[in-house]
C-alpha positions as CSV (number, residue, x, y, z in Angstrom):
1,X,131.3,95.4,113.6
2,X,128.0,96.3,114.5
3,X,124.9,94.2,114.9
4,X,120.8,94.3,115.1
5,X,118.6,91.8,114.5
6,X,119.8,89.8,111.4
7,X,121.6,92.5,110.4
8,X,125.5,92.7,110.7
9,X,128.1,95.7,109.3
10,X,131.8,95.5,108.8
11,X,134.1,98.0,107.5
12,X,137.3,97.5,105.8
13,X,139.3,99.8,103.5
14,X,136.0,102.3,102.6
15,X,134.2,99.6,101.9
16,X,131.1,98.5,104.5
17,X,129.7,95.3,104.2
18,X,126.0,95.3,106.0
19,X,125.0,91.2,105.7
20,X,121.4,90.0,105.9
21,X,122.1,87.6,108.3
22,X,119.6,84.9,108.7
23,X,120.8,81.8,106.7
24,X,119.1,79.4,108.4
25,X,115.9,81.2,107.0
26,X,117.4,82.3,103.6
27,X,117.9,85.9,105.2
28,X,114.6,86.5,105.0
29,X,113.8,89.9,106.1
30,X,112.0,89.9,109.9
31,X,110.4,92.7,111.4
32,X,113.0,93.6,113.6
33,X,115.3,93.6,110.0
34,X,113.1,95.7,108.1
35,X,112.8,98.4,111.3
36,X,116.1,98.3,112.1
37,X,118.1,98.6,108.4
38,X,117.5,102.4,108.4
39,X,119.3,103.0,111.6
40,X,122.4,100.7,110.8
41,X,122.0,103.1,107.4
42,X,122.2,105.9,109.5
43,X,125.2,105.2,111.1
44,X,126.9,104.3,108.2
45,X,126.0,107.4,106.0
46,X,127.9,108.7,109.5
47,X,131.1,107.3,109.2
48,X,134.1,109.0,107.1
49,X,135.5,106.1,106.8
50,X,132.7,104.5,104.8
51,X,133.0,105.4,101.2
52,X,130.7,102.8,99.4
53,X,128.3,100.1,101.0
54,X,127.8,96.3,99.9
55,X,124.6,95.1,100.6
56,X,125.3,90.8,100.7
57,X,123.4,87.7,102.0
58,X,125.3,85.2,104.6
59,X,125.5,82.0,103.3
60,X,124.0,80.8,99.8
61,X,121.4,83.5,99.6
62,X,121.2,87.2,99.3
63,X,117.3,87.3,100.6
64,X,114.0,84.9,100.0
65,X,112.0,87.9,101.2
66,X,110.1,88.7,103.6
67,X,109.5,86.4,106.7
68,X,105.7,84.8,105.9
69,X,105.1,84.6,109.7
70,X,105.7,88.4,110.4
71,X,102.9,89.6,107.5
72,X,99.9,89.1,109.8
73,X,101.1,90.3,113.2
74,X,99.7,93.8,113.5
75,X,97.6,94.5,116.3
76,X,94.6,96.0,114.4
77,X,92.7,93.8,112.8
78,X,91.6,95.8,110.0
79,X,95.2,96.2,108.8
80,X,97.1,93.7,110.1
81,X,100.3,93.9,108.0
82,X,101.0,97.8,108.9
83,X,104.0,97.0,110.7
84,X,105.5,95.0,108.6
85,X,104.4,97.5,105.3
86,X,105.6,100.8,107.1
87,X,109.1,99.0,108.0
88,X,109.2,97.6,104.6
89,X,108.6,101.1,103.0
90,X,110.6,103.4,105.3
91,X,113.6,100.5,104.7
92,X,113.9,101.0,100.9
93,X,113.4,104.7,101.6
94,X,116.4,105.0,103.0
95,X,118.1,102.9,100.9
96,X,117.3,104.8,97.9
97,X,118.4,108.0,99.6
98,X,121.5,107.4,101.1
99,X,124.2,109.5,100.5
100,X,126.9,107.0,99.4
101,X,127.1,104.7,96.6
102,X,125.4,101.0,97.1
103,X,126.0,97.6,95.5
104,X,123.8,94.3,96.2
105,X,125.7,91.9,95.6
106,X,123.5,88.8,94.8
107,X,123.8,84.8,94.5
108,X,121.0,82.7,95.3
109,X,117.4,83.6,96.0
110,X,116.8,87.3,96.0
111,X,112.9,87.2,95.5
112,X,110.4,89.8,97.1
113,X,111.2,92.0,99.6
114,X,114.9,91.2,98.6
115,X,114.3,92.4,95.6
116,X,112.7,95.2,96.7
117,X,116.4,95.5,98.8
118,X,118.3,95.1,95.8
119,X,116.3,97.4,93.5
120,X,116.8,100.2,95.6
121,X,120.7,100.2,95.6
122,X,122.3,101.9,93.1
123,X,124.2,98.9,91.2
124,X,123.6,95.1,91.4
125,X,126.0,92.5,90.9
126,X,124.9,89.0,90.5
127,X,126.3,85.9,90.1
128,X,125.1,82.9,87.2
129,X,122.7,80.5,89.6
130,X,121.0,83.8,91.5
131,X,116.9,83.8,90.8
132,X,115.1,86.6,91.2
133,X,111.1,87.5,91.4
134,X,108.8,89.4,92.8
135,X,105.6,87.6,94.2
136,X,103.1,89.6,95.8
137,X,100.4,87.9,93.4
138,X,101.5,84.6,94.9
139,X,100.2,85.8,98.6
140,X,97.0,88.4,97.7
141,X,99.7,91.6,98.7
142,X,98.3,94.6,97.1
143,X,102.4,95.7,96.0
144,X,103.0,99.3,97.1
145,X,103.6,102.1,94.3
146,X,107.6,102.6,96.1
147,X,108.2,99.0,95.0
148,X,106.7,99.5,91.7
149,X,108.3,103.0,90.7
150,X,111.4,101.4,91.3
151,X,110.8,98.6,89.1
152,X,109.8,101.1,86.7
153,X,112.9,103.3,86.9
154,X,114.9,99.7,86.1
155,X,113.5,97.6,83.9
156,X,110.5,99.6,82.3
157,X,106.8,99.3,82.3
158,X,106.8,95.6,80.3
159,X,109.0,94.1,82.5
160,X,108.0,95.4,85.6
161,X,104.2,94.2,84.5
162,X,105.5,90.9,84.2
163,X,107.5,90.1,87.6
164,X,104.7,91.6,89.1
165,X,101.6,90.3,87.4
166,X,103.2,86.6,87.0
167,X,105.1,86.5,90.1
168,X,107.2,84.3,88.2
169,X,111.3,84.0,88.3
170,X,114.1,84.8,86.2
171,X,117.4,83.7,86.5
172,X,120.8,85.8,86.8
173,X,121.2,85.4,83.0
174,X,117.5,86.6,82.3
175,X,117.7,89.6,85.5
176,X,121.5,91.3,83.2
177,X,119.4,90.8,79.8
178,X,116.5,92.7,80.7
179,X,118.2,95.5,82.8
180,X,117.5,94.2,86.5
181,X,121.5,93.0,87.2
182,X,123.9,95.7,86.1
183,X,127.3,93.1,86.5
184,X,126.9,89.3,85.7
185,X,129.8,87.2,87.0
186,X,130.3,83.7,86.2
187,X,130.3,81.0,89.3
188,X,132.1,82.2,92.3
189,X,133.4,85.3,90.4
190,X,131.8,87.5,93.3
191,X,133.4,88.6,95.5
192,X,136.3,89.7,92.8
193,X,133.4,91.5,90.2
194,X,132.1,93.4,93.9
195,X,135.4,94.1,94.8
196,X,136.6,95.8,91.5
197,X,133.8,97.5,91.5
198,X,134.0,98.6,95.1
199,X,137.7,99.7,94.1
200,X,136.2,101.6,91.3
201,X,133.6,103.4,93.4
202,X,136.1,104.4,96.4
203,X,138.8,106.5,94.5
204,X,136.3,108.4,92.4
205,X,135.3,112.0,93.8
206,X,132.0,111.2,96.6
207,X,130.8,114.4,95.8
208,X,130.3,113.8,92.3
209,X,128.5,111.0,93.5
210,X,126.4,112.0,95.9
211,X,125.4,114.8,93.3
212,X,124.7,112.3,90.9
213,X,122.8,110.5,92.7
214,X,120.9,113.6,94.6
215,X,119.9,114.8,90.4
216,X,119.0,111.3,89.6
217,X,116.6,110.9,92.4
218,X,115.2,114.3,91.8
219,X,114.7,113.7,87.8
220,X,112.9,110.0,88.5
221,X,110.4,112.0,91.4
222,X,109.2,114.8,88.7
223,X,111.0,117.7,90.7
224,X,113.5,120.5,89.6
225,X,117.0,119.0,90.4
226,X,118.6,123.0,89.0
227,X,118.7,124.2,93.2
228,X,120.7,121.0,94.5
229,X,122.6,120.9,91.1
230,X,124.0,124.5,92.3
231,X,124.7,124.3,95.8
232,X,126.4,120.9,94.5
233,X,128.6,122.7,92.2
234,X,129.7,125.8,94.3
235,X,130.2,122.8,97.1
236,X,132.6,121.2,94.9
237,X,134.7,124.7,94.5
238,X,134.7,125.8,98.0
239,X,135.2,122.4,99.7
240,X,138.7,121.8,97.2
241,X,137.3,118.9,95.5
242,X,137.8,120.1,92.0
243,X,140.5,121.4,92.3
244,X,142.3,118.6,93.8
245,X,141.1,116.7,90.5
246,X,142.5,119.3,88.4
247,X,146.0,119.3,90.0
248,X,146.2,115.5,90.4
249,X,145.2,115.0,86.7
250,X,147.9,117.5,85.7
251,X,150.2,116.0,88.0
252,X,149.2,112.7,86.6
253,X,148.8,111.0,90.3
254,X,145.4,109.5,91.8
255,X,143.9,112.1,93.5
256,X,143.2,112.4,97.2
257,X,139.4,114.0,97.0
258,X,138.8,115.9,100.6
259,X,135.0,115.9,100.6
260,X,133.2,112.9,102.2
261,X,129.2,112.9,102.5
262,X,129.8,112.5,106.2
263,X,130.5,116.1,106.5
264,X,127.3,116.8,104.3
């Protein structure tokens, strides 16, 4: 286990676990949280023996935000929220391009800059009771396009004009309806709907993934995904990956992919 500021990893069977660990405070995201998340990303886009990542709140809450009393802290008066806006943005950055597959994995409050968190995995899971919002109009935040655009890529223009121009919440049920929770599990079905999932995630082929995910980004961003989409698929020949696929389909087994994005 590893640990920085309010933020804790654990690894067991491929699966990491990085907790937002602040319950006393809801796991509202610090300054120290927000600067700190892309180096515990860092070391777990690192590790062979991570295959997939769960991002989870301790306690009763995945994340009320981010914490009020670190918004105004910047030492330049004319821009006193830098700090916390660059860690914020650099945070979700690297969330949205790791290397490895990523599941929030949400009950309770996950409003703000835990949205923000959640949005920028690649799957949610949330359990019935979870709220979720995004309230920059509550505070007088002028919400950064990153934020937005990811909205957008989710739930759509309409919807992501509401959250963001009401500020208001929606619950779990609400979130899977419009496109913002990908799983909905019932009370304290969880940890078993993550860890299927996680299951799921760890015996398919990480290239694949990490292809997938390297086209999707490059689609959402406008740019031509054809160069990575080739180097991806002569990777996948010269690395053994297919054809371990092949041969464990034919041999009817589960196959034992070699590639991990730790070598990448």
């Amino acid at each position: 286990m590893t640990s920085v500021e309010g933020l804790s990893t654990y690894v067991d069977g491929g699966v990491a676990r990085l907790v937002l660990d602040r319950p006393a405070k809801r796991n509202a995201m610090s300054l120290a949280m927000w600067q700190g998340l892309p180096q515990v990303l860092g070391a777990l886009a690192r590790d062979r023996a991570v295959r997939v990542v769960v991002v989870v709140g301790a306690g009763e809450h995945f994340c009320a935000g981010a914490d009020i009393g670190d918004l105004l802290t910047g030492h330049d008066p004319a821009d006193p929220m830098a700090p916390v806006r660059e860690a914020d943005l650099a945070a979700q950055r690297a969330l949205l391009d790791f290397p490895k597959p990523t599941v929030a994995a949400v009950r309770g409050s996950c409003i703000g800059g835990g949205l923000e968190i959640a949005a920028s995995c690649d799957l949610r899971v949330a359990e019935e009771g979870a709220r979720f919002g995004v309230t920059p109009a509550r505070l007088g935040v002028a919400y950064a396009p990153l934020g937005i655009r990811t909205l957008l890529d989710l739930v759509g223009p309409a919807t992501t004009r509401r959250l963001l121009l009401t500020a208001g919440l929606v619950d779990a049920v609400e979130a899977h309806r419009l496109g913002l929770v990908d799983v909905l599990t019932g009370p304290g079905g969880l940890d078993d709907a993550v860890a299927g999932l996680t299951d799921e995630l760890c015996s398919r082929s990480q290239l694949t993934i990490a292809a997938v995910k390297e086209t999707v980004r490059l689609l959402l961003d406008g740019e031509d995904p054809e160069p990575a989409a080739r180097a991806r698929y002569r990777e996948a020949i010269t690395s053994g990956e297919l054809a371990e696929g092949v041969l464990a389909f034919s041999e009817r087994r589960d196959p034992q992919f070699p590639w991990s994005a730790a070598d990448a």
